[in-house]
Every structure is written in structure tokens, then in C-alpha cells.
C-alpha positions as CSV (number, residue, x, y, z in Angstrom):
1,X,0.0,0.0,0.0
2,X,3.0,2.2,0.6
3,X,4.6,1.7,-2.4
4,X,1.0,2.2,-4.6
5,X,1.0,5.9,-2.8
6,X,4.3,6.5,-3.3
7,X,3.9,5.5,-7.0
8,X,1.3,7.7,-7.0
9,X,2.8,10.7,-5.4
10,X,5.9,10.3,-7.9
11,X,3.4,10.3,-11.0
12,X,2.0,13.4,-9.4
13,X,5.0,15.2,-8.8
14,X,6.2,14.6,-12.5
15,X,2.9,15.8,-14.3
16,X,3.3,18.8,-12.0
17,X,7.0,19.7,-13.0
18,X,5.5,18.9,-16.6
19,X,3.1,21.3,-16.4
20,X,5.6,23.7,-14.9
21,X,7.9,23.5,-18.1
22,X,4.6,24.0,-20.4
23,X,4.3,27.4,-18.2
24,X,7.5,28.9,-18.7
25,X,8.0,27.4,-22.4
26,X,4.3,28.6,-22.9
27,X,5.1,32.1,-21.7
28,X,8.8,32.4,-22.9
29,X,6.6,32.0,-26.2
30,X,4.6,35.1,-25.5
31,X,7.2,37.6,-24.5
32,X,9.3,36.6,-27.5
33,X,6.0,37.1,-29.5
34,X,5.1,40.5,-28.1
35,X,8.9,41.6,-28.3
36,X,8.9,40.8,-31.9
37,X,5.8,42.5,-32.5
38,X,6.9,45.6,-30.5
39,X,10.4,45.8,-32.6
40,X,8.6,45.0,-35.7
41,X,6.0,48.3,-35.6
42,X,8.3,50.2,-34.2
43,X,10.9,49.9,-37.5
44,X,8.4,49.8,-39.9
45,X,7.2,53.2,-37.9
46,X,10.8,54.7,-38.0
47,X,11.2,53.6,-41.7
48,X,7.6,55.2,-42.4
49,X,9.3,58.9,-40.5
50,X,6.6,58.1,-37.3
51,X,3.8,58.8,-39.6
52,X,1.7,56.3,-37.9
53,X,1.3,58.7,-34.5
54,X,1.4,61.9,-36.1
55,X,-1.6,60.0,-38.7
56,X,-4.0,58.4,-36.0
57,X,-5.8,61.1,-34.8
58,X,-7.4,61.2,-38.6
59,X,-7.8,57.6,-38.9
60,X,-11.3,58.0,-39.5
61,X,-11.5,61.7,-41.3
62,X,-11.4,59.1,-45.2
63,X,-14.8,57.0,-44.2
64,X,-16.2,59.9,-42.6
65,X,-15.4,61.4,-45.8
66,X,-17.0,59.2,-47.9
67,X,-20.3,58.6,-45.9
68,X,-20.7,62.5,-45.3
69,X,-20.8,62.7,-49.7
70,X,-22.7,59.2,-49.9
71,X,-25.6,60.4,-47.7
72,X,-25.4,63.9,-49.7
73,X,-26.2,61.7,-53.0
74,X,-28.0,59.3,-51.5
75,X,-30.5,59.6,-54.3
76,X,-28.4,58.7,-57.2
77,X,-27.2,55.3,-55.3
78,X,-29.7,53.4,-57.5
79,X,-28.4,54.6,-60.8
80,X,-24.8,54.4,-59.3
81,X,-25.7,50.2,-58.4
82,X,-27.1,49.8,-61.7
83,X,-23.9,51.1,-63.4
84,X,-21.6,49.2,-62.1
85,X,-23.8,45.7,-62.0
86,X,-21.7,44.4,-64.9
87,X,-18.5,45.1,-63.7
88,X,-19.9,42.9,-60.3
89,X,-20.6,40.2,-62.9
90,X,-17.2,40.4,-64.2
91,X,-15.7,39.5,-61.0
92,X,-17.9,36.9,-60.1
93,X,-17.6,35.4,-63.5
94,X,-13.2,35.7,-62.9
95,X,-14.2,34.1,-59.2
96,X,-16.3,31.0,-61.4
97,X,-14.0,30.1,-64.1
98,X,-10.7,30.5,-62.0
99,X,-12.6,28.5,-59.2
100,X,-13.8,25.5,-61.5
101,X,-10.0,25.6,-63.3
102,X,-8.2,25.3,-59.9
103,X,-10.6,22.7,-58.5
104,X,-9.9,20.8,-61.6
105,X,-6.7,20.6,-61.7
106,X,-6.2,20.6,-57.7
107,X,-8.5,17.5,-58.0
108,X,-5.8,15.8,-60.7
109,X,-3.0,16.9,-58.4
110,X,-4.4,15.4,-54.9
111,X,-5.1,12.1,-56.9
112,X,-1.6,12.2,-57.8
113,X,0.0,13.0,-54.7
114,X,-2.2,10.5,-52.6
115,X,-0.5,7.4,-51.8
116,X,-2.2,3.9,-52.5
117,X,-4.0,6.3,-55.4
118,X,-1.0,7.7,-57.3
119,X,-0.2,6.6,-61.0
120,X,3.4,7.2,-60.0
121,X,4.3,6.3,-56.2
122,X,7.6,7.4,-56.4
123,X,6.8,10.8,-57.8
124,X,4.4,11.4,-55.1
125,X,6.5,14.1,-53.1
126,X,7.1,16.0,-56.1
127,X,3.3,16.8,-56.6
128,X,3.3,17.2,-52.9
129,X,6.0,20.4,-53.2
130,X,4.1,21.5,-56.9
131,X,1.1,22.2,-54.6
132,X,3.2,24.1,-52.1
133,X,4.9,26.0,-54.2
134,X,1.6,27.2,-56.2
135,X,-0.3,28.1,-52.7
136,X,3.3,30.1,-51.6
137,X,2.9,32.3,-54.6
138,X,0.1,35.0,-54.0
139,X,-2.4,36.0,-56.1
140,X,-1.3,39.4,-56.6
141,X,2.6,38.7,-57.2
142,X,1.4,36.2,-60.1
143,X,-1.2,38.1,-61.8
144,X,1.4,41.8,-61.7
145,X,3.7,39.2,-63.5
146,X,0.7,38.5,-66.3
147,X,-0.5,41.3,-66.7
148,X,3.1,42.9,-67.7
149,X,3.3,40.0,-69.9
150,X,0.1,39.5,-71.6
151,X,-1.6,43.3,-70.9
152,X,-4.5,44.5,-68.0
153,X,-7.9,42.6,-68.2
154,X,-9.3,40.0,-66.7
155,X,-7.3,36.7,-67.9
156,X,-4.3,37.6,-66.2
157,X,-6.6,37.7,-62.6
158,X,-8.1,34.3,-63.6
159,X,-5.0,32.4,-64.3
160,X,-3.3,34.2,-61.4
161,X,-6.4,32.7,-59.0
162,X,-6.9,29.3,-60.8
163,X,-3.3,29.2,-59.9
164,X,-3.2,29.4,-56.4
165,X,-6.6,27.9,-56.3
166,X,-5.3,24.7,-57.7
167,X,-2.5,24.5,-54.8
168,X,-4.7,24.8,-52.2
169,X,-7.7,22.6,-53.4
170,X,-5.0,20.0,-54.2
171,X,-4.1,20.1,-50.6
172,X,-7.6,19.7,-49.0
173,X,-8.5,17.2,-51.5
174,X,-5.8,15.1,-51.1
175,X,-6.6,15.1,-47.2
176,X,-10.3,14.1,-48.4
177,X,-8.3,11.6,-50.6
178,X,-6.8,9.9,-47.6
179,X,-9.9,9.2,-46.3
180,X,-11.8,6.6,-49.2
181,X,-12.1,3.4,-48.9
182,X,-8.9,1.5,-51.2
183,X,-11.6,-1.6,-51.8
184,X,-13.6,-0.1,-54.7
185,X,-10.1,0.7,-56.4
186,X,-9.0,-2.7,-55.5
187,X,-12.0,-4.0,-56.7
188,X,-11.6,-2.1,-60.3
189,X,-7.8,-2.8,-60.6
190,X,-8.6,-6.5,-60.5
191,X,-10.5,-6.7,-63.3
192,X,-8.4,-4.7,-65.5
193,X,-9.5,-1.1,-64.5
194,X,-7.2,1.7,-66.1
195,X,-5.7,4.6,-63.6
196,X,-8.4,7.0,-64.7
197,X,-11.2,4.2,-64.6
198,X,-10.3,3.3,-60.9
199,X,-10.3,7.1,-60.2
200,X,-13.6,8.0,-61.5
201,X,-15.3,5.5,-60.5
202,X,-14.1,4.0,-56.9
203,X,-12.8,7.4,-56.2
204,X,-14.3,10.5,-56.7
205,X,-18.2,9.0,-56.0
206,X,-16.4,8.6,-52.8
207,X,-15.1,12.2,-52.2
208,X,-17.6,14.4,-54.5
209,X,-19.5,16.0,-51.8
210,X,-16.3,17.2,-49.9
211,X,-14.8,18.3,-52.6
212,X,-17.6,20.8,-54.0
213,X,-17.7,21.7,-50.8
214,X,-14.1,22.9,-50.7
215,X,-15.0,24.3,-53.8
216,X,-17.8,26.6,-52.5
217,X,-15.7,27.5,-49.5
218,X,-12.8,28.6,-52.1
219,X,-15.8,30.3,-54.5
220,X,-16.4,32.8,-51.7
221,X,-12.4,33.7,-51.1
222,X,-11.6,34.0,-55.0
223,X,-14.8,36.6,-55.5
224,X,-12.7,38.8,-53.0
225,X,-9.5,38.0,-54.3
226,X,-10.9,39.1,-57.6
227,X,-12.2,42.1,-56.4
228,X,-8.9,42.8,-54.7
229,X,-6.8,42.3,-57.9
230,X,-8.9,45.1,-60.4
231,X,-6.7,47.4,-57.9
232,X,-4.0,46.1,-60.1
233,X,-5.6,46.4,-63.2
234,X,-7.0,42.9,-63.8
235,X,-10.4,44.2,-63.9
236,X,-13.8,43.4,-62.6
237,X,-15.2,45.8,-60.2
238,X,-11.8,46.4,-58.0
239,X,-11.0,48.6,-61.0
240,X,-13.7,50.5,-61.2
241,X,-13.4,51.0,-57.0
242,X,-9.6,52.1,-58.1
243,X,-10.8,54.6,-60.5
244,X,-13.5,55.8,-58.5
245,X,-11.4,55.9,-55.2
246,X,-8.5,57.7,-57.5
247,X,-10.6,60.7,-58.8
248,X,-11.2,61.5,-55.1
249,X,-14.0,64.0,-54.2
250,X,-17.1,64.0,-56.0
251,X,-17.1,60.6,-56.9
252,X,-17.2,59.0,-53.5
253,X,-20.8,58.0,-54.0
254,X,-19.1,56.0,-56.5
255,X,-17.2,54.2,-54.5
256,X,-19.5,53.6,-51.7
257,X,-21.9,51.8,-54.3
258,X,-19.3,50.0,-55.2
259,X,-19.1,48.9,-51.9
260,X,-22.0,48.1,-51.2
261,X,-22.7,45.7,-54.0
262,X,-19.0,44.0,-53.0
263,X,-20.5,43.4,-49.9
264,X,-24.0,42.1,-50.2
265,X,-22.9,39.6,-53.1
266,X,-20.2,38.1,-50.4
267,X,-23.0,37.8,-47.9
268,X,-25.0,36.1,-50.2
269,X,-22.6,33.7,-51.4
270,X,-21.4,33.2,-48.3
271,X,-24.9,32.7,-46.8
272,X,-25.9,30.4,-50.4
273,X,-22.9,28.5,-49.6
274,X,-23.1,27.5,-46.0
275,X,-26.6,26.2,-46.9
276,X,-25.1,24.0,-49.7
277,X,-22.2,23.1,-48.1
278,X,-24.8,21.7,-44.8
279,X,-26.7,19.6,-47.1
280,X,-23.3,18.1,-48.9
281,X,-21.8,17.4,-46.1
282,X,-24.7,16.5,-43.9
283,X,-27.8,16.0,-45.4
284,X,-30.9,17.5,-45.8
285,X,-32.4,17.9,-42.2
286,X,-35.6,16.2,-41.5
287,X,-37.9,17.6,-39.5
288,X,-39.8,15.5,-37.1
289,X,-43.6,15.4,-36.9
290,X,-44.6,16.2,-33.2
């Protein structure tokens, strides 16, 4: 009995000196984090002459700004909406097509780099660091490099997002990937199934529904990232926001209709989404007759 409580006092006092080490690890951690953070504004305040301070008191002066001229022309907020309605439909059309390309070839990619699913086993790792390179590179860095290449519009932001789309779709899909059942490839390998045949058919009937999920998910990201890029001149409705934003007063109505549509259409998508992603994932809920 003595040695039991002893045993037990010894277990006790290691989990306690454990927990001790977690402590000063964990807040070790948190002082190097803050110091870092505190260095890290104060440079890029000393590099930018202390503008930050002397700015902060009119951090607000720009929306109010805005609103004030906004609510002045509150009635020509209809017209303004209507206007630029088709450069909206622009962006969401960039958001689509670079969506639907990335998840394509994201879904080829995560087949690829899957083991027990790959056509080439050993190459496996190479697809692996193809995917992390394409989700490294941002959006913005890749489509400044089209568009000095190939001109503004909006090819250059589609390939730029299809691009990174594909790196990061490959990655979640390949973690969906993991998760099938090998029997139905199994099954179609044994009676003389090609790669793609096994793929299609034991595979993806498997992994469909998570995989248009990840795709609606990455929908809603890409229509902002679209947005974001017209800034650069890759068009959609970020450009007109640029242009509007650039001729400064007078055509800050402008640019609050602009905003206005940005936002609502990622509330709905977001909202549309959630819903579809629920019933993929899910199912449809049943109610239950009381």
C-alpha cells in the first residue's frame, strides 16, 4: 500500500513539473512574440518617419469622408448600383472560371500526390512540393507578373487565382483523398480497371460531396480575391473601385456603391454557400412530426 501511494505521489510530482515546463515554455513564447511585434512596428514606424502617431488622430477623417458625400447623393445610389452591376458580374464570372480551373486541376494533383491512389508512387512528393509552391505564390505577385506579360484585363486575374486555387484545393483534397475506402479501387484494378477508370469510379463518388464543398468554400475567397486584384488592373469591379477611389472628391458615392454591391454579393454567397455546403456534407435535415 505504501509503495502504490508512493507510485502515486511520484506520477504526481512529474505531471506537475510537466506542467511547470509547459508554463515557462508557454510564456517564454509570449514575451518573445510580443517583443517581436513591439520591434517589428516600431521599424516599420521609423522607416515610415513616425507617420503612424502623427496620422492616428485622422484615422477616421477618409470614411467619414466618404459617408458625409454618400448620404449627400443618397438619391443617385440606384443609378450608381445599376452602373456598375456588370463590372460585379465580371468579377464573379473571374471568381467562377478561375474556381472550376483550380478545382480541376487541384483534384488531378491530390489524386496524384495520394498514396495507395497515385499513377506514380515514387513521384508522389514531387506533386506534394508543386502544390506548395503554387499556394506560396500570392495571387497578386502572379497576376502583376501577367498582366506585364500579356496586358490588363481579366485573364491575367483568372489564371493568377486558378493558380493558387489549384495549390490549395489540391491540398484539402488530397486530405479528403486519404480518407476513401482503397476496396472499390482494388475491386476495379482486378478486373483490368485503367488509372483514370479506378479514379472516376471507386474514387471520386467517394469524395464528391467534400470536394464541391471545398470548392464553394474557395468560391467565396476567389470573388474577393478578384475584387482585390482590379486594384492592379485585372479588372472586374476592384478597377472601377480604383478609379473611382482615384478621382477623389465628388465621386465617393461611386465608391461607396461600389461597396455596397461587394459586400452584399459576399453575404449572399457566403450565406448560399453554407446552406449548400450543410446539405453536402450532412444532409438534408428532417424535421420530425410532433
Amino acid at each position: 500500500m505504501t509503495d502504490q501511494a508512493s507510485s502515486v505521489l511520484d506520477i504526481r510530482a512529474d505531471y506537475m513539473a510537466q506542467m511547470r515546463r509547459k508554463r515557462m515554455m508557454d510564456g517564454i513564447i509570449l514575451v518573445v512574440f510580443i517583443a517581436l511585434m513591439v520591434t517589428g512596428f516600431m521599424i516599420a514606424d521609423d522607416r515610415n518617419a513616425g507617420g503612424f502617431w502623427d496620422g492616428l488622430h485622422r484615422f477616421f477623417d477618409f470614411p467619414k469622408e466618404v459617408l458625409s458625400e454618400a448620404v449627400e447623393k443618397i438619391a443617385e445610389l440606384p443609378g450608381n448600383l445599376w452602373t456598375y452591376f456588370p463590372s460585379l458580374i465580371e468579377t464573379i464570372n473571374i471568381a467562377a472560371a478561375s474556381t472550376l480551373l483550380g478545382a480541376m486541376l487541384g483534384m488531378l494533383l491530390s489524386l496524384l500526390s495520394t498514396r495507395g491512389m497515385a499513377k506514380w508512387p515514387r513521384l508522389v512528393p514531387l506533386f506534394r512540393r508543386v502544390m506548395d509552391i503554387m499556394r506560396a505564390m500570392p495571387e497578386i505577385v502572379i497576376a502583376l507578373v501577367l498582366i506585364f506579360v500579356m496586358g490588363g484585363g481579366p485573364v491575367p486575374a483568372m489564371i493568377a487565382i486558378a493558380f493558387h486555387t489549384a495549390g490549395a484545393l489540391g491540398k484539402l483534397f488530397s486530405e479528403v483523398n486519404e480518407n476513401a475506402s482503397l476496396k472499390p479501387i482494388e475491386g476495379l484494378q482486378s478486373v483490368g480497371a485503367s488509372w483514370s477508370q479506378r479514379m472516376w469510379l471507386g474514387v471520386i463518388p467517394q469524395v464528391a460531396p467534400n470536394y464541391f464543398s471545398y470548392a464553394l468554400l474557395r468560391f467565396e475567397i476567389n470573388i474577393r480575391a478578384s475584387a482585390i486584384l482590379g486594384f492592379v488592373g485585372a479588372g472586374g469591379i476592384g478597377y472601377e473601385l480604383r478609379n473611382a477611389m482615384s478621382w477623389g472628391k465628388g465621386q465617393y458615392d461611386d465608391a461607396m456603391a461600389i461597396f455596397l454591391l461587394l459586400f452584399l454579393t459576399i453575404v449572399a454567397v457566403d450565406q448560399l454557400s453554407s446552406v449548400v455546403r450543410e446539405r453536402l456534407t450532412h444532409g438534408k435535415t428532417q424535421k420530425v412530426a410532433s
